[in-house]
N, C-alpha and C positions, 0 to 999 in steps of 0.2 A: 623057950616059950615067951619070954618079956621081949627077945628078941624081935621074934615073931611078930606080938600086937603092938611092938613099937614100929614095924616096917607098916603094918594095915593103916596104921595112924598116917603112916607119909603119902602111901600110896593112894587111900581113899580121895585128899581133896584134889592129889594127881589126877584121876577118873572123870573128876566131879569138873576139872578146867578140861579136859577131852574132851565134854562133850557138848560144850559150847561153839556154837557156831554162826557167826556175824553173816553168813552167805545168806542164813533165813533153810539152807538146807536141807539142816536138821527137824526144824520145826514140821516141815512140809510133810514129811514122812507120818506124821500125827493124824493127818486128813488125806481122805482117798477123792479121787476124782467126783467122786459122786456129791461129797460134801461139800468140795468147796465148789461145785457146777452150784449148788444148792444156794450158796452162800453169793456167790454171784448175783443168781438172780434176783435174789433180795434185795440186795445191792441196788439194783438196777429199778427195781421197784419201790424203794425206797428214794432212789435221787426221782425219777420220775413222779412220785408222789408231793416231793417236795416241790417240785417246779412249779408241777400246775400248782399247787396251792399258792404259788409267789402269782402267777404268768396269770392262769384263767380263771381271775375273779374279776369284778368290776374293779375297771381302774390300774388292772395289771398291766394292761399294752398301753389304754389311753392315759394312764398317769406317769408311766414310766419316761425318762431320759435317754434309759439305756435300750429300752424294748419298743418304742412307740413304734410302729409303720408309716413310713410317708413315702409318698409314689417315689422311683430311682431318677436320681438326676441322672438324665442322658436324652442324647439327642432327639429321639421319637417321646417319649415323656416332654420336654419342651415344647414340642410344636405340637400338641396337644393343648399347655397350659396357654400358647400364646393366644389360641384359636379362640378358648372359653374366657381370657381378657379382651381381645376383641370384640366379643359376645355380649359382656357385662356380666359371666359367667363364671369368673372367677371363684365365687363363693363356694361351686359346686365341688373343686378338692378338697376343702376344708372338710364338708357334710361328708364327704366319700372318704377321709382319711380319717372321722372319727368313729362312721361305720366300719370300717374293717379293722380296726382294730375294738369294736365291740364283737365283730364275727369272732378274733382270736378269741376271744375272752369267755365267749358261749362255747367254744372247742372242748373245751377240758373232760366233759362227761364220756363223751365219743371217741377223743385221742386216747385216753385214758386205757378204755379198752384195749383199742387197736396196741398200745404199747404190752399190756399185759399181755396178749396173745402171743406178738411177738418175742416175746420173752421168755412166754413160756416154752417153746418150741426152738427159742435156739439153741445151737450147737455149739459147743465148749471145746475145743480139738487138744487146747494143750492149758486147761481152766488155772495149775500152777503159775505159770508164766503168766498169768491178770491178775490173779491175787496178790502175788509178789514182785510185782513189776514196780519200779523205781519212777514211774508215771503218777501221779495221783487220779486221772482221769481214763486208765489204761481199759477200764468195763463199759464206761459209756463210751469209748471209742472204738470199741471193737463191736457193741452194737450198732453204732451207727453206720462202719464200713461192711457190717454185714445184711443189714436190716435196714439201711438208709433210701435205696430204691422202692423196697414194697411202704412203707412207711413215707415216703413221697406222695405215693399214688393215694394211700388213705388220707392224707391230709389234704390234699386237694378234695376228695369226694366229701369230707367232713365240712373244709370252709366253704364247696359252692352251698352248701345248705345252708351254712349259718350266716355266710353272705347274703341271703336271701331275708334270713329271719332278722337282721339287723338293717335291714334296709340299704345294704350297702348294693346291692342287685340293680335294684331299679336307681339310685345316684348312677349309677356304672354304664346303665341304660340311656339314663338322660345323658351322660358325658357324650356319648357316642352320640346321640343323635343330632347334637349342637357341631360337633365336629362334623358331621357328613353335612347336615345342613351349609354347613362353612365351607366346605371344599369338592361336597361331592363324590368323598371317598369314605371305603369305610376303615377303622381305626383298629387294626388287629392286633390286639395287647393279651394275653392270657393273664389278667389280673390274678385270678385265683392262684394261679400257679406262682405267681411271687408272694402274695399271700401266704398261701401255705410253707411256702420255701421258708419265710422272713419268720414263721410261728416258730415253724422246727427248732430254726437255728438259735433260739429264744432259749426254747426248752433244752435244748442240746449244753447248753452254756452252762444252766442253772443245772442240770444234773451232772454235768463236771463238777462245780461245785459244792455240793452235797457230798458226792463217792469220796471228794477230798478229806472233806469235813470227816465222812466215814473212816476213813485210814489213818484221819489223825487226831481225833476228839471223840474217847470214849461214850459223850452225851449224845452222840448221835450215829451209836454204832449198839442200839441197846437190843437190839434181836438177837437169840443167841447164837444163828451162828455168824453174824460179822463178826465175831469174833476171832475169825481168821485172819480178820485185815489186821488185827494190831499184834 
């Protein structure tokens, strides 16, 4: 008998190292699909909550270094700017580049949405492999490559509105009619659509940032179930 519960004694903290496993593998089995889909989208709701609160406040795009919009340097953009210094119209990207990024910054209510929707209806095919992915950014990346098309198209229908409501619309109007005045032609730019492209990629950034934050600072992993990410 002393024999005995002297072998339990060896082989107990034996057990106890079996069943540790550095793969994360073990863990996994703890959580069913359902939870960590669940956990996910939290995730994902939580980095996108954080953004806008950074991106669509006053001052988010127009104060920013990293985020501000300004037209793309390239060849059709130039001969553009050259037409409106010609003019004595130069002034006019200035107003037009503080307006659209006021348009970004009015987005937040509306993208907001659109992102929640999306979110809510996607599809998790193997949700293990995002939880536990050796990525810090591995959830907002697999929304964007799944979700990044339709999510395109809303942010374009979101900023021609708020292009409108920021006065960036009509600056955008006047641009063009100094350049047709000037050449005679008209000036086929889809601003909005760089717009909206320049907002996403904005928000896109800062919620990598966040999920990271999520996977490795318990202060900002306080819902209960992130708690699969740590």
């Amino acid at each position: 008998m002393r024999k005995l519960c002297f072998f339990c004694l060896i082989l107990l903290p034996l057990m106890m190292v079996s069943c540790k496993d550095d793969s994360g593998e073990f863990i996994e089995q703890y959580y069913t699909d359902a939870q960590l889909t669940s956990a996910l989208r939290t995730c994902l709701i939580t980095a996108k909550d954080t953004a806008l609160s950074i991106l669509c406040v006053p001052d988010g795009f127009n104060g920013s270094d990293t985020y501000r919009v300004t037209l793309p340097d390239n060849a059709e953009i130039r001969a553009l700017t050259d037409i409106l210094a010609e003019q004595d119209k130069s002034y006019l990207t200035d107003t037009l580049t503080v307006r659209m990024n006021r348009a970004c910054e009015l987005s937040g209510n509306v993208l907001s949405a659109t992102f929640n929707s999306a979110i809510s209806t996607l599809t998790f095919t193997d949700p293990s492999s995002i939880v536990y992915s050796s990525s810090t950014d591995a959830a907002t990346s697999y929304f964007r490559n799944n979700c990044g098309y339709s999510m395109q198209l809303s942010a374009i229908t979101a900023i021609s509105e708020k292009m409108q409501d920021s006065g960036a619309g009509s600056t955008w109007n006047e641009i063009q009619s100094v350049y047709y005045n000037a050449t005679s032609t008209f000036f086929n730019y889809d601003l909005n659509a760089f717009v909206a492209t320049s907002l996403l990629n904005a928000v896109y950034t800062e919620m990598a940032k966040e999920e990271a934050l999520i996977r490795s600072d318990p202060t900002h992993a306080t819902a209960g179930n992130l708690s699969v990410f740590r």
